[in-house]
N, C-alpha and C positions, 0 to 999 in steps of 0.2 A: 504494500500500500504506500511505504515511502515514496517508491520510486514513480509511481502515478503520482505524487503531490508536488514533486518539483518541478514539473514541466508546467505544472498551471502555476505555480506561483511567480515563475522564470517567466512567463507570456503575462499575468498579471503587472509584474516589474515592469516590462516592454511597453505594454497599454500606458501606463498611468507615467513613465516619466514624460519628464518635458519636450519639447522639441527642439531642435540645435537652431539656435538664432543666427538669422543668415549672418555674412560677415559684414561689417559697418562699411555702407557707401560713401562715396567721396563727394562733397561738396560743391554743387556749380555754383559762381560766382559772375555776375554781370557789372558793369562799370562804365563808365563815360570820361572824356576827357576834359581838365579845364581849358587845354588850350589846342594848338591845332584848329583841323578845320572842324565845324558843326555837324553832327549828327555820327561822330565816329565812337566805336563802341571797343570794349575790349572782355574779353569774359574767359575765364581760366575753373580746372577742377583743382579743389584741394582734398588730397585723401585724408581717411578719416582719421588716421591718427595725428595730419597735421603737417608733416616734414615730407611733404612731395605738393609740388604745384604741376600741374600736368593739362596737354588741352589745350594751350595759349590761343588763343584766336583774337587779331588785330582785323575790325571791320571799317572801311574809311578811305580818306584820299588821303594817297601821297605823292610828291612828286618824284618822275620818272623822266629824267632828259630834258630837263624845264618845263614837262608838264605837267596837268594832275591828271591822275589818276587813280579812280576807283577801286580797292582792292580788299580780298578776303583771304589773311593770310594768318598762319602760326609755325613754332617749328616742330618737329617730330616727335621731340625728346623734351624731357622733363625738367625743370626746376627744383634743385634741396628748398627747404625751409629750413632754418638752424633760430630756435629760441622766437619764432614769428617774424623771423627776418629770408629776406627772396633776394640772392645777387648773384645775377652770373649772366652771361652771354654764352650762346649754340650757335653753331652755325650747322645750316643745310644745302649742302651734306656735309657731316663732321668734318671729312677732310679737311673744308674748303675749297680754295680753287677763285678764279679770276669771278667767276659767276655765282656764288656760294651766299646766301641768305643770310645776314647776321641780325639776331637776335638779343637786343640787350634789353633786362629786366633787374629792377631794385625796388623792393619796398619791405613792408610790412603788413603783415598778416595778421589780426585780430580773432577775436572770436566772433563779431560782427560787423567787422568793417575794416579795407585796405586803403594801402596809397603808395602811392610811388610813382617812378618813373620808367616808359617804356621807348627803346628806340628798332626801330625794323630797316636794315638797309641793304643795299645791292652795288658796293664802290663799282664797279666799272662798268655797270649801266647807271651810276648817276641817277638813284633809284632810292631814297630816304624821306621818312616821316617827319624827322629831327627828334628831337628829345621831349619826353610829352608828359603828361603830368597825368597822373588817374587815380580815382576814386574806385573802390569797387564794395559791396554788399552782397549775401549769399541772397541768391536765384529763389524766389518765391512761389 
């Protein structure tokens, strides 16, 4: 009779615990600039425990060969957070190279609210945002 009492109480244990709580999602994050041209936006993920910014997206005009131009851009790769702080420049592709995307990023990361500064550029197509100022707040 033992041996029929453990398998219900081993499937009772199974029923009644809890269930594995999925793993903590990462934070989208939307933003605006103070300066630069109007209506350009920026919006980054921060993972959940904090120390990764990932997802970079620059929406906006910048100029390209003395013109402007409308663009939708970010790099592939990630940003550290270190103590709510975001500093580092990527380029795409890592390498580099004459055509090579450079991505510079600094600010500060809150629990509800950022700021810093962002620049995106292209040296030998003459292809830069300049240096930009932004606000950002987690995505509602």
């Amino acid at each position: 009779m033992k041996l029929l009492l453990f398998p219900l109480l081993l499937a009772a244990a199974i029923a009644t615990a809890p269930p594995k709580a999925a793993p903590p999602k990462p934070t989208h994050w939307t933003g605006t600039f103070s300066n630069g041209m109007k209506g350009a936006t920026i919006s980054f993920d921060v993972s959940a425990d904090g120390k990764k910014l990932s997802e970079l997206t620059f929406k906006g005009y910048w100029r390209c060969a003395g013109k402007l131009e409308l663009t939708t851009a970010g790099p592939t790769h990630s940003f550290p957070i270190t103590a709510g702080k975001v500093s580092g420049v990527v380029l795409d592709p890592p390498g580099g190279g004459a055509t090579a995307w450079r991505f510079e990023l600094d600010g500060l990361v809150g629990e509800k609210s950022a700021k810093g500064t962002f620049r995106m550029n292209i040296n030998a197509l003459s292809c830069d945002t300049y240096k930009l100022e932004w606000t950002a707040a987690p995505a509602k």
